[in-house]
C-alpha positions in Angstrom: 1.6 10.4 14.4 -0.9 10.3 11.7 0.7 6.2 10.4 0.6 4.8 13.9 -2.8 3.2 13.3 -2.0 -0.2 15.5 -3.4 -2.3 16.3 -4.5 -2.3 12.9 -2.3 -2.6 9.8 -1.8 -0.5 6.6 -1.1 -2.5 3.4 -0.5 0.0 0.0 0.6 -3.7 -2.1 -1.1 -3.1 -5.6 -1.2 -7.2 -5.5 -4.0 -7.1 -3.3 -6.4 -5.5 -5.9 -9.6 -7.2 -6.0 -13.1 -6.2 -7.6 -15.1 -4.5 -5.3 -18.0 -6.0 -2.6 -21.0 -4.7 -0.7 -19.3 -3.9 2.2 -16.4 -2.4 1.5 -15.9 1.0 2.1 -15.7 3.8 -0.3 -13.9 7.2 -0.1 -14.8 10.5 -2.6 -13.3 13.6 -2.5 -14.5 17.4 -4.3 -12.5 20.4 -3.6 -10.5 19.7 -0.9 -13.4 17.7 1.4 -14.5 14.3 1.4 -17.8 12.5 1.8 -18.3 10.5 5.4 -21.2 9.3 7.9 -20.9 10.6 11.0 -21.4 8.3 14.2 -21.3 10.2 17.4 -18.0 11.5 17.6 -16.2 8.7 15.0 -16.4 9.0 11.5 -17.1 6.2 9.0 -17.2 5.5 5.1 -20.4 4.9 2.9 -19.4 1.0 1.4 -20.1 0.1 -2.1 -23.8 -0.9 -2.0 -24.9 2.6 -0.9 -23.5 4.0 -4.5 -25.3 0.7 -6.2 -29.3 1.2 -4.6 -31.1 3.9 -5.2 -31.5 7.1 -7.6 -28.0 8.1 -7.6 -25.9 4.8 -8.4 -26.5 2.2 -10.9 -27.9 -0.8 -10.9 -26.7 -3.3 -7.6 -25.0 -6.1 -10.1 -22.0 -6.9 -7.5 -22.1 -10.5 -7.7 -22.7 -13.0 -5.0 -19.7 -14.5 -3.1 -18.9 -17.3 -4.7 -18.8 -15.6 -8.4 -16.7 -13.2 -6.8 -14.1 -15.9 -6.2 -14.4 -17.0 -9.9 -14.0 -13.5 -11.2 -10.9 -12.5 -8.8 -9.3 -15.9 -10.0 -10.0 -14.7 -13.8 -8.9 -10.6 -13.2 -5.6 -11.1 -10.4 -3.5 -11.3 -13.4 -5.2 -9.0 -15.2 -6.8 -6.0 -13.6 -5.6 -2.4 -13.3 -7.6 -1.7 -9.9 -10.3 0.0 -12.0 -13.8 -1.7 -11.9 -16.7 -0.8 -13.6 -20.0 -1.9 -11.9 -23.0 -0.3 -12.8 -22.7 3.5 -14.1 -19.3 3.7 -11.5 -16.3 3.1 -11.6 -14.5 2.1 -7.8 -10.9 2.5 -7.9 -8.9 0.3 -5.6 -6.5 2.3 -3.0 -5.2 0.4 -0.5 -5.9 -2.2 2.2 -6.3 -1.8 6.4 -6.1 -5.4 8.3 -6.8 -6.6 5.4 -10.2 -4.8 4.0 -9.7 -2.7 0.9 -10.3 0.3 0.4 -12.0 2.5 -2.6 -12.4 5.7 -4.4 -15.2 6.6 -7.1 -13.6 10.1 -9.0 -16.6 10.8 -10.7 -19.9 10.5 -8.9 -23.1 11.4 -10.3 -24.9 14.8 -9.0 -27.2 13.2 -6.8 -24.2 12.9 -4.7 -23.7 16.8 -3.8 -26.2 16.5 -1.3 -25.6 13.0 0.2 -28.5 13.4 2.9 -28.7 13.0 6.4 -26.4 9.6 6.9 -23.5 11.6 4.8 -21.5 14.4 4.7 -18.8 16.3 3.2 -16.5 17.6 5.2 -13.0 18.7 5.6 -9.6 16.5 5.0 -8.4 18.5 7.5 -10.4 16.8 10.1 -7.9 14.2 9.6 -5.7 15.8 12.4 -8.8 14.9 15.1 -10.7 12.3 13.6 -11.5 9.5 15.4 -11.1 6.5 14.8 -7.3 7.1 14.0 -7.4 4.2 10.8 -10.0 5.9 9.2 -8.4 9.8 9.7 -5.4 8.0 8.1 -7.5 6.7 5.3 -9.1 10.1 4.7 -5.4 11.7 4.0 -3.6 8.8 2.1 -6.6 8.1 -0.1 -6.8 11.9 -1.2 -3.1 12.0 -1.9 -4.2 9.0 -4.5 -7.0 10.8 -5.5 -5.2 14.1 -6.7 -2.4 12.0 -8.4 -5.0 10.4 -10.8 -6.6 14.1 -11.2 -3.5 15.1 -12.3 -2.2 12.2 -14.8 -5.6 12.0 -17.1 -2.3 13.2 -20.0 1.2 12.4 -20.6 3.2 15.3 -19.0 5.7 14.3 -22.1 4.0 14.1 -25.0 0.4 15.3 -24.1 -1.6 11.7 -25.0 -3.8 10.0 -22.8 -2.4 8.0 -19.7 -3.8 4.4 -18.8 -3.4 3.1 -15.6 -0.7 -0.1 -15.2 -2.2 -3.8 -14.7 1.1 -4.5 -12.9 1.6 -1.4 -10.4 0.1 1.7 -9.4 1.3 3.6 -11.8 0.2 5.3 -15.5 1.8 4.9 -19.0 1.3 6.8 -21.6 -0.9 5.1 -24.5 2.0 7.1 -26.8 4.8 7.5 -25.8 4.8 5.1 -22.9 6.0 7.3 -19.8 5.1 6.4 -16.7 4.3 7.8 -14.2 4.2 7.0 -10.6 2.5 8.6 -7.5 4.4 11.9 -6.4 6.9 11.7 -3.0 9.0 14.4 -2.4 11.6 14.1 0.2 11.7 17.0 2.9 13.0 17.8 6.4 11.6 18.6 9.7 14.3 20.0 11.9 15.0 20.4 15.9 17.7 23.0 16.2 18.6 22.9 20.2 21.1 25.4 22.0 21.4 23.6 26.0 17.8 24.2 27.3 16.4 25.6 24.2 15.3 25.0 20.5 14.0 26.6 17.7 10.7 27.3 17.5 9.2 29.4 14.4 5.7 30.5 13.1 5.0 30.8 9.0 4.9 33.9 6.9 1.4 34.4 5.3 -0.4 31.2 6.3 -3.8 30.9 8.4 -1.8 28.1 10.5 -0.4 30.3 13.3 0.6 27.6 15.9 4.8 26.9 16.1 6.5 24.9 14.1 10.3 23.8 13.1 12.3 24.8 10.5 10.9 22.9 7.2 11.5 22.2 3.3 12.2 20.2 0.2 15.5 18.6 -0.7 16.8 19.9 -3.9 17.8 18.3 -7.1 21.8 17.5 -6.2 21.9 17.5 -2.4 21.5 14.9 0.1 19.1 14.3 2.7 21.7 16.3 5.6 23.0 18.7 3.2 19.2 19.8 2.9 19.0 20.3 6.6 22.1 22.5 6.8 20.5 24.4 3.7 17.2 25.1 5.4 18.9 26.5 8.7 21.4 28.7 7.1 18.2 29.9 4.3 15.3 30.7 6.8 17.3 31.4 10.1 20.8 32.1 9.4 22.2 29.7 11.6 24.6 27.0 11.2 24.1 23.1 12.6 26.1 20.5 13.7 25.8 16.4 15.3 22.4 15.8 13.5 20.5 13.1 14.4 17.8 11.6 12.8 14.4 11.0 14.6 11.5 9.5 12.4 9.6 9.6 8.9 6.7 10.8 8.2 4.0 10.4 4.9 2.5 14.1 5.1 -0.2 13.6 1.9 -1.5 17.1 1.9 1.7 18.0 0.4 3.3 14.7 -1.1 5.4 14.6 1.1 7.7 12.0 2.9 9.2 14.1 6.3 12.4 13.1 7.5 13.0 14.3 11.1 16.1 15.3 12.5 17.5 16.9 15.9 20.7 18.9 15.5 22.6 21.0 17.8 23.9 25.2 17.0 27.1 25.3 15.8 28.5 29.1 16.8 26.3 32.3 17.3 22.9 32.0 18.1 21.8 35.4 16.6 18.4 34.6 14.1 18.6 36.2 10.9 15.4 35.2 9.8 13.7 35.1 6.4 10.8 36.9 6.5 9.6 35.8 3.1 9.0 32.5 4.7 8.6 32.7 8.4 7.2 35.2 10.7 8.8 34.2 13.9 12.1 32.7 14.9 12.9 32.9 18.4 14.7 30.3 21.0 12.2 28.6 23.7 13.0 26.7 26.8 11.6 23.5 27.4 9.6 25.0 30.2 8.3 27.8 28.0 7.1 24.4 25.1 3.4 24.5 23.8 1.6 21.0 24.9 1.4 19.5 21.5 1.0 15.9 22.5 -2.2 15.4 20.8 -1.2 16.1 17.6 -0.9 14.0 14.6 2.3 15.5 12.9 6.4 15.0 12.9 6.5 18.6 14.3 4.5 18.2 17.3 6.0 14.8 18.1 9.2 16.1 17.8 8.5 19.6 20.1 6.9 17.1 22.6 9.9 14.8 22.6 12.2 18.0 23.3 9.5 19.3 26.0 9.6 16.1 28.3 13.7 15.8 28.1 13.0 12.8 25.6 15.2 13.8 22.6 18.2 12.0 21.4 20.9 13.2 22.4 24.5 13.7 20.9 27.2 11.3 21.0 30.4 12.9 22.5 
């Protein structure tokens, strides 16, 4: 799945904010894409002195090593992960094996046509992308990236947010709500009859490939009773003996995916909501799509079922 980036480790601690150094690499985002150098068939970032040479950054004033230590000893204790160097401002995100990563919201027009050594592309590519580290990278850092798009004002009282010097978070200059990044709990769910399971296609989406039954817990309910819910809402059928599989961070929709296998519980007649699916039909194991190079839940999940590999339930 998209997280399983070992050998190489994914650290979101706001503690290990630092001000920004030449090498470290940088991640931008505009309408849905963001910007990358292609080499060969692996992508890569631009680092921090690209945006700092040249016409379209500001002057290269990232200190030298050693004043780097001196400033991160002055700023640990009092930093919000927003630096200001030059005419930019790099935004801390989050660290892999130990390098951090960065965002710059607003870059300067120069920037909408990088040149030959960088691109915009895609998120989307994320599903592909190779290295895996840096395909995870591209999603988490653009979940980050439209959270801060969408806090520039309190939600409550309509003054400006600042962002926390203790956690990643916003407060309101006002009123002081804060406001942390958005997770909303969902399910992914396996419905298997013997043989068979579940497989259904979307109403009104370009993605036409199968998926499982899918959606958001409501306010009130737990984590299982949303899984029941979902069934009996977009295929009319009721579930028994769940079992839960894995999690999932899905950032193009904040979204935490909770994965659970379940077995039928009575008739297996679909009644199936056409608002939101399409098709809802049982499949054998030997009738499965291949999906085992795909990053999602849903595809692990399908493949698990496909090879004979799912849990089972207990008698």
């Amino acid at each position: 799945m998209i997280q399983d980036i070992a050998p190489h480790r994914y650290d979101n601690a706001f503690a290990l904010r630092r001000r920004p150094e030449p090498e470290d690499p940088v991640l931008c985002y505009r309408d849905g894409e963001v910007l990358l150098v292609r080499k060969g068939e692996e992508i890569d970032f631009l680092r921090v002195r690209d945006f700092l040479t040249g016409d379209a950054g500001g002057p290269a004033d990232i200190a030298p090593q050693d004043e780097q230590t001196e400033r991160r000893a002055e700023e640990q204790n009092d930093d919000n992960g927003f630096y200001n160097i030059g005419n930019l401002t790099f935004i801390y995100l989050f660290s892999i094996d130990k390098t951090p990563y960065y965002s710059i919201d607003v870059l300067p027009e120069a920037w909408e046509n990088p040149g030959k050594d960088a691109v915009w592309e895609s998120v989307r590519l994320f599903r592909s992308a190779r290295p895996i580290d840096r395909a995870f990278a591209v999603i988490t850092g653009m979940q980050l990236a439209r959270w801060r798009q969408e806090h520039h004002f309190c939600g409550k009282c309509g003054s400006r947010m600042r962002p926390s010097r203790t956690e990643r978070a916003f407060i309101c200059t006002s009123c002081k709500n804060t406001v942390y990044p958005k997770i909303c709990p969902a399910v992914i769910v396996a419905v298997t009859h013997g043989d068979s399971v579940l497989l259904t296609k979307y109403a009104g989406r370009d993605y036409a490939n199968y998926a499982l039954i899918a959606g958001f817990a409501e306010v009130g309910e737990t984590i299982e009773e949303t899984v029941h819910r979902e069934v009996m809402e977009e295929v009319g059928l009721r579930v028994k003996n769940l079992r839960f599989y894995k999690s999932q961070p899905w950032s193009l929709s904040d979204t935490l995916l909770m994965g659970f296998f379940c077995d039928l519980d009575g008739d297996e007649t679909i009644t199936l909501d056409a608002t939101e699916l399409a098709v809802g039909e049982w499949k054998r194991r030997s009738e499965m799509p291949d999906r085992r190079d795909d990053v999602s839940l849903t595809s692990e999940m399908m493949e698990q079922f496909r090879l004979g590999k799912e849990p089972v339930s207990q008698p």
